[in-house]
KOLKOL-739338 format. One line per field, with one value per residue (C-alpha): residue in one letter; x, y, z. Coordinates in steps of 0.001 Angstrom, whole numbers, plus 500000, padded with zeros to 6 digits. Layout:
N
aa <- A / ...
u <- X / ...
v <- Y / ...
w <- Z / ...
***
This chain:
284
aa <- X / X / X / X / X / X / X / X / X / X / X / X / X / X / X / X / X / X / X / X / X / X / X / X / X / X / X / X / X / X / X / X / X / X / X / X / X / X / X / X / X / X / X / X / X / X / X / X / X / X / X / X / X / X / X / X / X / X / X / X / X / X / X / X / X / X / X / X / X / X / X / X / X / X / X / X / X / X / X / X / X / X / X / X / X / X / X / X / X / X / X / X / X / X / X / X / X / X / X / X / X / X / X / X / X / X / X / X / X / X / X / X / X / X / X / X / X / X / X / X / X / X / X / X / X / X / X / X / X / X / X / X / X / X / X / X / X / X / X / X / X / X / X / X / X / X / X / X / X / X / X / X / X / X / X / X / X / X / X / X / X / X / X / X / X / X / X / X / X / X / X / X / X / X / X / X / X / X / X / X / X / X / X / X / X / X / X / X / X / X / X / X / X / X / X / X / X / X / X / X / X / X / X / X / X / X / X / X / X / X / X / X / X / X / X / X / X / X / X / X / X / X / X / X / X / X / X / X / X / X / X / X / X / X / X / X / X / X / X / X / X / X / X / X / X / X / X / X / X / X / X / X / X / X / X / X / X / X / X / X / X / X / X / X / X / X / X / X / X / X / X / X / X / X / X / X / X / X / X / X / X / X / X / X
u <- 185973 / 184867 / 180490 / 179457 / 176731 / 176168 / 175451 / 174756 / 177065 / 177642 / 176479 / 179669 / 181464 / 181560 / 184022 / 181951 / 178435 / 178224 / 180143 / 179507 / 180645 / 181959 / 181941 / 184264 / 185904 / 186732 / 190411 / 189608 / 187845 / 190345 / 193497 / 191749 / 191391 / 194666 / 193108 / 193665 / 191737 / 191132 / 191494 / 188449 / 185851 / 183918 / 180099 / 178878 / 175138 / 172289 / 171642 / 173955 / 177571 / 178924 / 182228 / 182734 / 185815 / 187211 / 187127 / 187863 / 188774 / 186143 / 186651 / 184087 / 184973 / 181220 / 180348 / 182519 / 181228 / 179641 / 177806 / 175801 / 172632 / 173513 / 175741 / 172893 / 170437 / 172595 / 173816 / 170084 / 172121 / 169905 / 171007 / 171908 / 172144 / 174665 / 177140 / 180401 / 183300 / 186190 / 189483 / 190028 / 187173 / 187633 / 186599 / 184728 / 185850 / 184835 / 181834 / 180987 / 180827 / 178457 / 176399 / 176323 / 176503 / 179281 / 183275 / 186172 / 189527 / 191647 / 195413 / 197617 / 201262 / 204485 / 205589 / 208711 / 207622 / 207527 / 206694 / 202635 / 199914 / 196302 / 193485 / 189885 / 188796 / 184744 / 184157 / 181251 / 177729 / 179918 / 180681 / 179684 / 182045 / 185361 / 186835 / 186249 / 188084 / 191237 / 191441 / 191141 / 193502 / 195549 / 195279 / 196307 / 199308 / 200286 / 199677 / 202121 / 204592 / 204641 / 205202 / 202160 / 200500 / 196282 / 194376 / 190701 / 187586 / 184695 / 181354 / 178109 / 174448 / 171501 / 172928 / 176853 / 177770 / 176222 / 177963 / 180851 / 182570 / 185458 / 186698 / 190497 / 191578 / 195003 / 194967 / 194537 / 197030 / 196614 / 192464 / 192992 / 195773 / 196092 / 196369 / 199881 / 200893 / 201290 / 201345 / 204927 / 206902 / 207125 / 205893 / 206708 / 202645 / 199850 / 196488 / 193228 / 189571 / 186324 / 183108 / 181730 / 177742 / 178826 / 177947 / 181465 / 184190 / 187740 / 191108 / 192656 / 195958 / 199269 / 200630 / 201699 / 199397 / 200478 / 199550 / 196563 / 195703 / 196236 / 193676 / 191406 / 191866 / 192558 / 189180 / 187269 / 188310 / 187546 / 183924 / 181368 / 178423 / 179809 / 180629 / 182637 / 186053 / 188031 / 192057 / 192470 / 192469 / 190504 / 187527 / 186798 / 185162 / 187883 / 191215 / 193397 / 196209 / 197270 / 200456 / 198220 / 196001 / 197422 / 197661 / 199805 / 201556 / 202886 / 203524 / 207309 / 205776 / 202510 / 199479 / 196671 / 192888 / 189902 / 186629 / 184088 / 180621 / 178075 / 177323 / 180936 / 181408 / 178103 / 178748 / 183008 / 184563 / 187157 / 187503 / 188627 / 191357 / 192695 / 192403 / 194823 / 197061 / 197661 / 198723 / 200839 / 202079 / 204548 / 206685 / 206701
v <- 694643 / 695972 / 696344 / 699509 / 701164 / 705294 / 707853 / 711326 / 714185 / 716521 / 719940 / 721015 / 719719 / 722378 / 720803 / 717750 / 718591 / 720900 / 718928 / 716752 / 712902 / 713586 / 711702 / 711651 / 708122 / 707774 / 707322 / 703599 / 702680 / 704952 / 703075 / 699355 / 700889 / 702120 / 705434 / 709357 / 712690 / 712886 / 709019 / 707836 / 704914 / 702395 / 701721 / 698276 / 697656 / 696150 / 699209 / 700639 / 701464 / 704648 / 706301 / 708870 / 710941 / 711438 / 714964 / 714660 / 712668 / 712883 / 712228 / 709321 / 705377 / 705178 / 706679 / 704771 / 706790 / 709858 / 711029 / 714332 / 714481 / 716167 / 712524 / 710211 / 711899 / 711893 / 708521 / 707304 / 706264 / 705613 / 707034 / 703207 / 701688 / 698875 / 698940 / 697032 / 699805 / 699022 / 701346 / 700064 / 701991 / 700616 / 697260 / 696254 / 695606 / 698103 / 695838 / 694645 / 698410 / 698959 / 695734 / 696592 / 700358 / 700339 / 701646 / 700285 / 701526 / 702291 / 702370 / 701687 / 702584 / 700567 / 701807 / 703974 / 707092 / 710169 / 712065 / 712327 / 711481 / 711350 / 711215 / 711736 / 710595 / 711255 / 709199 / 706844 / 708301 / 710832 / 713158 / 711837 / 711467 / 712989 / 709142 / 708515 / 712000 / 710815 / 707701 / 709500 / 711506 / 709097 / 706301 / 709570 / 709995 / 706523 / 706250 / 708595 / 707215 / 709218 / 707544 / 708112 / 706475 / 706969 / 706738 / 706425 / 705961 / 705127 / 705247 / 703993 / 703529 / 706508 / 709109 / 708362 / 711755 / 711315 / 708016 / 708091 / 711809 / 711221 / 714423 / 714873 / 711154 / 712275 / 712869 / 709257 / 706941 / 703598 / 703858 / 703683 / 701642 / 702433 / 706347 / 705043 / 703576 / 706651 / 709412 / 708609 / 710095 / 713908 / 714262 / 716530 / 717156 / 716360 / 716533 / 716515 / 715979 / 717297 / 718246 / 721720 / 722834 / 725779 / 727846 / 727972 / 725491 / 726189 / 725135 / 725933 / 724276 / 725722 / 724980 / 728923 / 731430 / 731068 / 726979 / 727534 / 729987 / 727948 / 725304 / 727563 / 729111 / 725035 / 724216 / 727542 / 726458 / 723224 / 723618 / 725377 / 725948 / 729261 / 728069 / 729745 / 728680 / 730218 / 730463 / 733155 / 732006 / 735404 / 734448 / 730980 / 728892 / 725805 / 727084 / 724349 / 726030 / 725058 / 723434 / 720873 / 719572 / 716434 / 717944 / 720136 / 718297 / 715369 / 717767 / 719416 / 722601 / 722588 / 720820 / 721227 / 720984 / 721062 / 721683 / 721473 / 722167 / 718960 / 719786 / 719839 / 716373 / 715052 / 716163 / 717321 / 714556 / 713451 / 717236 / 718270 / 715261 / 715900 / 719958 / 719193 / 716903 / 719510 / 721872 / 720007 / 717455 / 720228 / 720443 / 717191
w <- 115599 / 118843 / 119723 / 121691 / 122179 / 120704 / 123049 / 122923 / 123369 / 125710 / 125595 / 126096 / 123657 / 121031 / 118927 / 118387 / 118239 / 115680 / 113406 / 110553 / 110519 / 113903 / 117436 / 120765 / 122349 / 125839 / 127284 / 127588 / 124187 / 122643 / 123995 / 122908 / 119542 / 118942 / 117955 / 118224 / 117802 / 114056 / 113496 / 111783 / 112994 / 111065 / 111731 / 110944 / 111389 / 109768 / 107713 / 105330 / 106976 / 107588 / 108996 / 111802 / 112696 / 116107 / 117234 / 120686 / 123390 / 126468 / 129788 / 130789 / 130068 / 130706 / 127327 / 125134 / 121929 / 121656 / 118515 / 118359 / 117504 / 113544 / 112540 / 113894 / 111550 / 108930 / 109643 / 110844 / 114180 / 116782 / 120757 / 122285 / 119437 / 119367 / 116839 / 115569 / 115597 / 112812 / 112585 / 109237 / 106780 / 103468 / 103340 / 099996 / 096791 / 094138 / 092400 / 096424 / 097400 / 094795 / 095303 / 099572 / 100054 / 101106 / 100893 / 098338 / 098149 / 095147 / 094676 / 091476 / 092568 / 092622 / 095886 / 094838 / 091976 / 092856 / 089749 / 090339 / 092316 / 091152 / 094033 / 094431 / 098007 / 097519 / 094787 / 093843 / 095016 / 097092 / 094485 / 090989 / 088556 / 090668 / 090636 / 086908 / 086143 / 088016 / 086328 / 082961 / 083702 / 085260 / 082388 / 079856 / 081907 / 082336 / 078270 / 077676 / 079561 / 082582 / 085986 / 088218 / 090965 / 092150 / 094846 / 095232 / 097685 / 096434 / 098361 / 097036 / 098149 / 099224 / 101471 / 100732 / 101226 / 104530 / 105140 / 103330 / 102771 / 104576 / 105975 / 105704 / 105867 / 105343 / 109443 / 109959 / 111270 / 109385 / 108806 / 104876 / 103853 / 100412 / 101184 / 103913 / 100915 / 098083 / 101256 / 102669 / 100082 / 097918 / 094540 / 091659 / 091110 / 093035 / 091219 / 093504 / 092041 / 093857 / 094011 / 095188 / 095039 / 093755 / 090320 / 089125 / 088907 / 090780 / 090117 / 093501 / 095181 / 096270 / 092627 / 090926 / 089409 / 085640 / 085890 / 087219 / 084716 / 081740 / 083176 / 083377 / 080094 / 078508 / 080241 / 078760 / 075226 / 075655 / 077514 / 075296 / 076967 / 078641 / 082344 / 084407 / 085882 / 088167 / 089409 / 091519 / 095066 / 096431 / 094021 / 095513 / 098297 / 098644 / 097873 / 098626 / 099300 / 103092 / 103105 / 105923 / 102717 / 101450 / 097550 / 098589 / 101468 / 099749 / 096387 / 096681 / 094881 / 095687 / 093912 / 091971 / 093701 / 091219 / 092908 / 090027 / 089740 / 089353 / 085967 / 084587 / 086597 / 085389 / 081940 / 080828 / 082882 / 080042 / 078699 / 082643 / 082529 / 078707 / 079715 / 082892 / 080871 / 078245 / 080599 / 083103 / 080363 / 079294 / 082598 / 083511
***
């Protein structure tokens, strides 16, 4: 680990200030780290830990780190505060993470399948209830006989969406080694579990029309209490469907994303996995 002090951004620097989870590294600090533009940073402190994400690299070695002024109040960083900067951002196990506030990593894979890949990289505290739905589904699929691999974050402690909602890890080189591990190879299906504060639940993804369809109609009759789901891609915040996100990326045919509402998290958590499975189980 490296210490550093934080200072405060530019008002230049458009890309970084206005940005959540974000900061900038100079040439210098960025070349001892062994890190890039979109790499992702560790925060150790007294207080509860937290991760940034590179968006830029300035041009002062003076200012080793630069964090706007949105991060340190989400983050509770203080401007000079000195801080212990890790490139790896999972550290804890899963019982520690819970105990400390703090970050575990999840990854059940034997290095070679490549029929499917479960994730859900804000679970814990992040967003409730979207790591216990990929292990459902996951342990249904593995039950049945069905190769399949998972990967999981899991942040814990007040504020971990703040701390812990690690924006599109899948840019990193080498920060979380258990996604290197299932990202350097194509699946057959890709299934993706989130969270959305939205009023509706989306199934979303670069997967076809018809599949995405029949979740929605598999989660309707399975769901009673009359809330609504969506497929079409024009009728939803987080679509999913850039070939640059990860479900679809590592997915030959594209994958699924599910972006549910709290409620059906909080609440449906093994009717979403055993609705998926009885509509992908078919063409696998």
């Amino acid at each position: 680990m490296v210490t550093t002090e934080i200072y405060k951004v530019r008002s230049d620097q458009e890309t970084v200030k206005n940005k959540r989870w974000s900061c900038s590294v100079s040439p210098k600090f960025a070349t001892q780290l062994s890190v890039k533009a979109d790499d992702h940073l560790r925060i150790r402190r007294e207080d509860p830990d937290c991760y940034l994400r590179i968006r830029e690299i300035h041009n002062k070695d003076k200012y080793p780190l630069r964090v706007p002024e949105r991060t340190r109040e989400d983050c509770d960083l203080g401007h000079h505060e000195t801080v212990q900067i890790s490139t790896i951002v999972p550290q804890e196990a899963y019982m520690e993470a819970r105990q400390t506030s703090g970050l575990a990593e999840t990854v059940w894979d034997d290095g070679a399948q490549e029929n499917i890949l479960v994730y859900a990289p804000h679970g814990g505290d992040i967003e409730f209830g979207t790591d216990d739905t990929a292990i459902r589904l996951y342990n249904k699929l593995t039950a049945n006989n069905h190769q399949c691999s998972l990967w999981a974050l899991h942040g814990f402690g007040e504020n971990a969406f703040q701390r812990w909602h690690a924006s599109k890890p899948a840019l990193t080189n080498g920060n979380y080694p258990g996604l290197e591990q299932v990202s350097d190879r194509e699946y057959d299906l890709v299934i993706s579990f989130h969270v959305q504060n939205k009023n509706y639940t989306a199934v979303g993804g670069a997967i076809s029309d018809d599949i995405r369809k029949a979740i929605v109609e598999e989660l309707d009759s399975r769901i009673k209490d009359r809330y609504e789901f969506r497929w079409r891609h024009d009728n939803m915040r987080w679509k999913g469907a850039s070939k640059a996100n990860l479900v679809n990326n590592v997915c030959r045919d594209g994958g699924i994303q599910i972006e549910m509402q709290p409620i059906i998290a909080y609440k449906y958590r093994k009717r979403v996995s055993n609705a998926i499975y009885s509509v992908v189980e078919g063409s696998l």
